[in-house]
C-alpha positions in Angstrom: 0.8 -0.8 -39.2 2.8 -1.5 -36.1 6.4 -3.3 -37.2 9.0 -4.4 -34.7 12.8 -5.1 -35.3 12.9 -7.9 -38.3 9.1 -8.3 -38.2 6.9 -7.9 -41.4 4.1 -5.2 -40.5 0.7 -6.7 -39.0 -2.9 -6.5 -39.4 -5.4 -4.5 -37.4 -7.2 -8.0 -37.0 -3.5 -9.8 -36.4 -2.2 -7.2 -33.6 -6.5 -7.9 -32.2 -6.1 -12.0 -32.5 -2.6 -11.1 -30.1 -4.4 -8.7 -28.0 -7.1 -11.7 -27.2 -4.6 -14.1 -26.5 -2.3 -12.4 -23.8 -5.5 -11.7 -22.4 -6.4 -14.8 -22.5 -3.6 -16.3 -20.8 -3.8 -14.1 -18.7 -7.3 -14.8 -17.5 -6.5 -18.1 -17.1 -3.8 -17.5 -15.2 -6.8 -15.7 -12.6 -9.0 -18.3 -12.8 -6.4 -20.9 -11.7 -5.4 -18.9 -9.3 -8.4 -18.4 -7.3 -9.5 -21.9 -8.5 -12.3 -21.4 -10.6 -13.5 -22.9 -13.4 -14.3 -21.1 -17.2 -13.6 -21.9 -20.3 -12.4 -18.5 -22.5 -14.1 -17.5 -26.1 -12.1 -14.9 -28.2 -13.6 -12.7 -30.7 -13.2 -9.6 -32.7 -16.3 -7.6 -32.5 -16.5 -4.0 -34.1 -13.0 -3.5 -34.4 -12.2 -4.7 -30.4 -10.7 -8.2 -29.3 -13.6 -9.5 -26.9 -12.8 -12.2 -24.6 -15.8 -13.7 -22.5 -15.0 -16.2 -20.1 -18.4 -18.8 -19.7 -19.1 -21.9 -17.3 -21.4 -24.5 -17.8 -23.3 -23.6 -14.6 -25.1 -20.8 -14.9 -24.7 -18.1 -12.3 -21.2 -19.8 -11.1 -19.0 -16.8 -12.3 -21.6 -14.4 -11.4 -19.4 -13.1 -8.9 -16.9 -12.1 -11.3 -19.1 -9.8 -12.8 -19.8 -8.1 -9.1 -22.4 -5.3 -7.9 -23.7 -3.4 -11.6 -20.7 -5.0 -13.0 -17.8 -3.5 -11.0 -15.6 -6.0 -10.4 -15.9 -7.4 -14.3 -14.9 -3.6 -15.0 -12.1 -3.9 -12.6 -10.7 -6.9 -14.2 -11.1 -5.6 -17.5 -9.1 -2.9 -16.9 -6.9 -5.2 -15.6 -6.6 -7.5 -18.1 -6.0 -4.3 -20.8 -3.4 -3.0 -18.7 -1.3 -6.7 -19.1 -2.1 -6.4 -23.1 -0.5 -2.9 -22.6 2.2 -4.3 -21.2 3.0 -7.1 -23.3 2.6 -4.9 -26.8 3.2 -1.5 -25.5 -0.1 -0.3 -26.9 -3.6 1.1 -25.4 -6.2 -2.0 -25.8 -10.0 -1.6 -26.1 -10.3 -5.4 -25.4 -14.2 -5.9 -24.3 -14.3 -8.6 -21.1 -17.5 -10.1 -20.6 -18.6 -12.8 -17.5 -20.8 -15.2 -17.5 -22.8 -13.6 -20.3 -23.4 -10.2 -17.8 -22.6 -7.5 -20.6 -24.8 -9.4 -23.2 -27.7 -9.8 -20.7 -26.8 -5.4 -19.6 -26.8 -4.6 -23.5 -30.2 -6.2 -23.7 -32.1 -4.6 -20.4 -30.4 -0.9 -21.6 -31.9 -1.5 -24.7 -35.3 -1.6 -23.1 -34.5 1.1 -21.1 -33.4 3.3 -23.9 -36.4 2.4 -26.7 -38.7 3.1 -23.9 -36.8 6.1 -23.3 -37.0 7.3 -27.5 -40.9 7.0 -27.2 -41.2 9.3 -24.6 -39.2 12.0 -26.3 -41.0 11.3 -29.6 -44.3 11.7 -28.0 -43.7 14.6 -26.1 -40.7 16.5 -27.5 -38.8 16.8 -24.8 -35.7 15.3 -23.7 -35.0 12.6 -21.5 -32.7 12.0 -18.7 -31.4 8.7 -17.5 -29.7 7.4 -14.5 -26.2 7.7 -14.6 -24.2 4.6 -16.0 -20.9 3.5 -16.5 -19.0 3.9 -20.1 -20.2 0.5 -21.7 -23.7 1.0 -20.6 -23.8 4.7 -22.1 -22.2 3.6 -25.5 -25.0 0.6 -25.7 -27.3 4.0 -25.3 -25.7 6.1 -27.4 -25.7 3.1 -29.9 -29.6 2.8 -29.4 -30.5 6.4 -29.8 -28.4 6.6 -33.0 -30.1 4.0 -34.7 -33.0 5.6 -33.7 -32.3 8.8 -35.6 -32.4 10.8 -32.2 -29.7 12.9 -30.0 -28.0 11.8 -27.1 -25.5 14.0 -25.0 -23.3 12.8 -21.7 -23.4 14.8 -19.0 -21.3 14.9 -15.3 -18.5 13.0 -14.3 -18.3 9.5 -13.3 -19.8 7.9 -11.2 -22.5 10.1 -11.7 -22.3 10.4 -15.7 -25.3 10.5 -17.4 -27.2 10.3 -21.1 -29.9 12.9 -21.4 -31.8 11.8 -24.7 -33.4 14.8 -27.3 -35.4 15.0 -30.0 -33.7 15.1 -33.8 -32.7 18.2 -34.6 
């Protein structure tokens, strides 16, 4: 546990609450600035903070997520590099937009089932396109539960999961 001058020791799930507030504020701070409306959800999801920030109207912060999600990766990193800087720690906070990771965890699920039954019915592996770190850990995820092998390959942006059959 992490202590600091005249502090008792915190939680894992206290130093995560902190970690989803500064970014939080932070956040906020964005949205006012570029004058946009959101209201922020904190969580703590599989041992990460998660912070999503939703509107009302659907598709208003879609822009905030960007082309395959490259600006919300951008202001994820972002947002972890001010929790960094605030508690002097590396954060594995998970930013979603507008609900555009949960809607990506869904389609690469699809994509990696469909994926599993091809390998299973002809014993050979499978490659996919390449995909950015939280897409391939939803994959990895996916295969895992489905008792099946899944190795990374190249560098990014051109990373890729090849699926294989169990061992």
């Amino acid at each position: 546990m992490t202590t600091t001058r005249n502090e008792e020791p915190r939680s894992a799930t206290q130093r995560l609450e902190d970690e989803g507030e500064i970014a939080a504020d932070y956040l906020e701070e964005l949205l006012d600035i570029a004058d946009l409306d959101g209201e922020i959800d904190m969580d703590i999801d599989h041992g990460r903070a998660t912070v999503d920030i939703v509107t009302e109207h659907d598709g208003s912060l879609a822009h905030l997520a960007g082309k395959n999600g490259e600006v919300l990766d951008a202001l994820q990193e972002l947002t972890r590099l001010a929790v960094q800087a605030r508690t002097g720690e590396r954060s594995r906070l998970m930013l979603d937009i507008g609900g555009y990771r949960a809607k990506r965890r869904a389609e690469l699920t699809v994509v990696a089932e469909k994926a599993i039954e091809k390998v299973r019915s002809t014993g050979e592996a499978v490659a996919l396109d390449p995909l950015n770190a939280f897409e391939r850990k939803v994959v990895h995820d996916v295969v895992t539960a489905a008792g099946l092998t899944s190795v990374s390959y190249g560098v990014d942006p051109e990373r890729y999961i090849e699926i294989q059959p169990a061992d």
